[in-house]
C-alpha positions as CSV (number, residue, x, y, z in Angstrom):
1,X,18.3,-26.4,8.5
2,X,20.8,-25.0,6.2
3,X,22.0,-21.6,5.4
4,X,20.1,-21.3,2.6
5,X,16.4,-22.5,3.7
6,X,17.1,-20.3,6.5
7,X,17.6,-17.3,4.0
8,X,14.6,-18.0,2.2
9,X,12.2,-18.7,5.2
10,X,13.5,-15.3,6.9
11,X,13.2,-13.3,3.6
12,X,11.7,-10.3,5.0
13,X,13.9,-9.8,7.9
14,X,17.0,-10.2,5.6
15,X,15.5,-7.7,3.1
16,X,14.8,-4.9,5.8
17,X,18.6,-5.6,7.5
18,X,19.9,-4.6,3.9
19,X,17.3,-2.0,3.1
20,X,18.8,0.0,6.8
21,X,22.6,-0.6,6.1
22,X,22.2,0.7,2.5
23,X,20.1,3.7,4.1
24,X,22.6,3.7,6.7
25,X,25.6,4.3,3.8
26,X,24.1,6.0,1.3
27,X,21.8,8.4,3.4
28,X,21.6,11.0,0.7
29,X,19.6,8.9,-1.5
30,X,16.5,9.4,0.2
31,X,16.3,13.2,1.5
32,X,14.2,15.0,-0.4
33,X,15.1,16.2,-3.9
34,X,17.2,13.6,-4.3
35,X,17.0,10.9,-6.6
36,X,14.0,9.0,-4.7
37,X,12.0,11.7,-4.7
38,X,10.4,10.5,-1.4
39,X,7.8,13.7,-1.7
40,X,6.2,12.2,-4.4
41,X,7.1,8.7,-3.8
42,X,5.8,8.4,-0.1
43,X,2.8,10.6,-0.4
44,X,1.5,9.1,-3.3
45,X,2.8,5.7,-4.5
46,X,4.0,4.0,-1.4
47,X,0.6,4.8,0.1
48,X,-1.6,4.0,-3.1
49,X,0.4,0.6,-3.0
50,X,-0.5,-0.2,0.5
51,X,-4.0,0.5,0.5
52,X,-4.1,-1.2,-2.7
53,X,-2.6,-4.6,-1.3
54,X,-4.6,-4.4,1.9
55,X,-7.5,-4.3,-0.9
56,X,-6.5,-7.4,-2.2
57,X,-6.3,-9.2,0.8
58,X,-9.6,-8.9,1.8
59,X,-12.2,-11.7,1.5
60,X,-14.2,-12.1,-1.6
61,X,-17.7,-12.1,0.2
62,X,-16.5,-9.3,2.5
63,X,-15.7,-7.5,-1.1
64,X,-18.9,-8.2,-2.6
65,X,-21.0,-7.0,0.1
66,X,-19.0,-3.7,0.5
67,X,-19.2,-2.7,-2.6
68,X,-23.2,-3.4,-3.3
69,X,-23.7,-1.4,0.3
70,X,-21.4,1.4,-1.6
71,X,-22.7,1.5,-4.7
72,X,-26.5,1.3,-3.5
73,X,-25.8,4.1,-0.7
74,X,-24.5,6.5,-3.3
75,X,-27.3,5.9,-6.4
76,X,-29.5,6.2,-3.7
77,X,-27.9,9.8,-2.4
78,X,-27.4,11.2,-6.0
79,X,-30.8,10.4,-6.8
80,X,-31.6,12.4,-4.2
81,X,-29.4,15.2,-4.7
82,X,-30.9,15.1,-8.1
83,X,-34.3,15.5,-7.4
84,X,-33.5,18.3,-4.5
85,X,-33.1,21.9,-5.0
């Protein structure tokens, strides 16, 4: 196996080595009111995007059920909420 198969099949690891040693060298980057913004950045986005990928990897069928059993659970409880005083 050369050096550069081995790069691409150990991606990840390469990529969170270099993510550390930059963090590691340029440490004010990330603190907060810097240029990262991690307040806004972490709470929000990096959280939304995780969740959102997680979404995507879920099964199709597994999707589909959810969301009828959502969808039908919540007509059905503003319907009631509706009619309820």
């Amino acid at each position: 196996m050369g050096a550069l198969e081995r790069l691409r099949k150990d991606w990840f690891i390469l990529g969170i080595v270099l993510v550390i040693t930059a963090a590691k060298l340029q440490p004010d980057f990330g603190v907060k009111g810097g240029p990262l913004k991690p307040e806004i950045t972490i709470t929000y986005i990096a959280v939304s995007a995780i969740f959102f990928n997680s979404g995507l990897s879920l099964k199709t069928e597994f999707a589909n059920r959810r969301l009828y059993a959502t969808s039908s659970i919540f007509s059905r409880d503003f319907n009631q909420s509706c009619w309820w005083e």
